[in-house]
N, C-alpha and C positions, 0 to 999 in steps of 0.2 A: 590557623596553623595546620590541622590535621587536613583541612581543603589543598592547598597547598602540595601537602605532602602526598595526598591521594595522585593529584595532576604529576606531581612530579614520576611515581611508580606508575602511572598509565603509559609517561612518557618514555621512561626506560625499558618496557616492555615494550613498546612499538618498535622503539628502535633496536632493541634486539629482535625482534620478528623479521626486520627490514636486513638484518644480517640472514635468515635464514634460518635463527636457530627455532627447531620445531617444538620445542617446550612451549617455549615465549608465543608464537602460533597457534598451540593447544591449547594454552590460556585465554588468548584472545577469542577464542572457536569456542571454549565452553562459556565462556561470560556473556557472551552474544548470540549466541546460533538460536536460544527458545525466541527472543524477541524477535530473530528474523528469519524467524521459521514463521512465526506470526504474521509480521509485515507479508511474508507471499502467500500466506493460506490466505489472505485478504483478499486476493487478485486473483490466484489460481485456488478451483474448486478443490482438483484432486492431491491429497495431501502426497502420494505419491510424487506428484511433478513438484508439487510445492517445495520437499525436501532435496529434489533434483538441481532443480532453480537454485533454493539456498548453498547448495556445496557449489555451485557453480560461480555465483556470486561470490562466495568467500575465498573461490581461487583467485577472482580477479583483485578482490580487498588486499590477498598479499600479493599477488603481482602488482599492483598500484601501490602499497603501502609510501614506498619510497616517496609519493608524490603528496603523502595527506602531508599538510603547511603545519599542523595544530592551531592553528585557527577554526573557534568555534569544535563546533563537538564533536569526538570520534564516532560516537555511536549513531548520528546525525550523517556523518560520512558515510559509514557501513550502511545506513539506511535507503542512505539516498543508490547507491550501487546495485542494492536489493529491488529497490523499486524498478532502474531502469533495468537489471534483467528479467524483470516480472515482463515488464512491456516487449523485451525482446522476444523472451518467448511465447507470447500469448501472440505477434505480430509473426512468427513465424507459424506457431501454430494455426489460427484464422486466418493471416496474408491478408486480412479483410475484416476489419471491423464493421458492424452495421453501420453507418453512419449514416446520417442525413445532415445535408446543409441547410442551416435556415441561419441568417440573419439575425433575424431578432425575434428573439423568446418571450415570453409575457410569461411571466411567475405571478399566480394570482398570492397577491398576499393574505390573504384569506385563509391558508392553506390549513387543515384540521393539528394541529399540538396533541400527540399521542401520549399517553403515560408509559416511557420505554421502562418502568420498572416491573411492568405486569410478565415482560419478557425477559429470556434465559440469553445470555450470552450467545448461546448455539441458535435461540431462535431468531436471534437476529444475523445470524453469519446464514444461516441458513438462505433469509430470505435474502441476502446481497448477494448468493452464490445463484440465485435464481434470477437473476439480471441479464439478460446479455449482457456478452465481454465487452461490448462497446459502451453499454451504458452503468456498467460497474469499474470500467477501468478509468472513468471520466469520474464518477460517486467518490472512487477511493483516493484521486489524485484530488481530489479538489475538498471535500467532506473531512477529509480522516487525515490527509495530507499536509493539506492546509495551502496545495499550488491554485495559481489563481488561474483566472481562463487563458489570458494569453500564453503563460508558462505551460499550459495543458497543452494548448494548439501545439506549442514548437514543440515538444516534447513526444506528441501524437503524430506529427504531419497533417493536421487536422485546420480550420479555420475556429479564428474564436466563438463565431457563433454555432457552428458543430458543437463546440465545446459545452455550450451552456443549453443546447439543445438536448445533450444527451443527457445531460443532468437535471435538465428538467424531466424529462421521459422516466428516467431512474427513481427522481423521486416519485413522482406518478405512480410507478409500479411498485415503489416500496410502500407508498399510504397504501396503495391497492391491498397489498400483501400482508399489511399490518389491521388494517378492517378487517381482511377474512379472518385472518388468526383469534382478532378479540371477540370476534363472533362464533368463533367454535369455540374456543374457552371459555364464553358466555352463556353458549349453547342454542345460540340464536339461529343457528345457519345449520 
């Protein structure tokens, strides 16, 4: 019953936002804007652009509102909008992703199982913000996302082996970066 009635007041606030009224907007803006301020600190380094990005994004959420169906989930919506201005501006910004094409990737499955509990939240954004943007924009769309390669490729302008190429690289330089780290906290290094 109270599920329900939660969906039902999501939905009467949308549709008053889609009128215009800027209360019903300032509510939509404060219930969401930490989460997707997060979604672009993920993609962009400097939190600066990242908060840039996000108002940017949220003008087009209510300029689009009209067209969310309520199918499936609003926040999912607002997300998705977020991520693809993360890519516009990071595609305006570089104009040029590093990219290499390769075909086919070899993931060794081998690959070392870290204990991510040794690490701080920050020490892990840290070291994704230390990726190139080609090989962190691929890590976060595919890793954190949850899109698959081909949805990466269209999304990028990219091929799908591009796709799994960067991500193989990404992860490469995230073990990289997660050795040294447990090695200075270690004191090995």
């Amino acid at each position: 019953m109270k599920v329900i009635q939660l969906h039902q007041e999501e939905k009467q606030l949308i549709m008053l936002a889609v009128e215009n009224n800027r209360q019903a907007q300032q509510q939509i803006y404060a219930k969401f804007s930490s989460k997707m301020l997060s979604v672009c600190r993920q993609y962009i380094k400097d939190i600066h652009h990242a908060e840039d990005v996000m108002i940017t994004a949220f003008m087009k959420v209510f300029t689009n509102l009209k067209n969310f169906e309520h199918k499936g989930s609003f926040e999912g919506w607002i997300r998705r909008i977020m991520v693809y201005e993360c890519i516009d501006f990071l595609r305006v910004k570089k104009n040029n992703f590093n990219y290499q094409d390769i075909e086919e990737v070899t993931v060794s499955k081998n690959e070392s199982v870290y204990e991510m509990e040794d690490f701080s939240v920050d020490d892990i954004q840290n070291m994704i913000d230390n990726l190139p943007d080609g090989y962190k924009m691929v890590f976060n769309l595919y890793a954190i996302e949850g899109y698959k390669h081909q949805e990466i490729a269209e999304m990028l302008k990219i091929s799908e082996g591009t796709s799994k190429s960067q991500l193989s690289h990404a992860r490469k330089l995230l073990q990289q970066q997660i050795t040294d780290l447990k090695n200075k906290l270690n004191g090995t290094k």
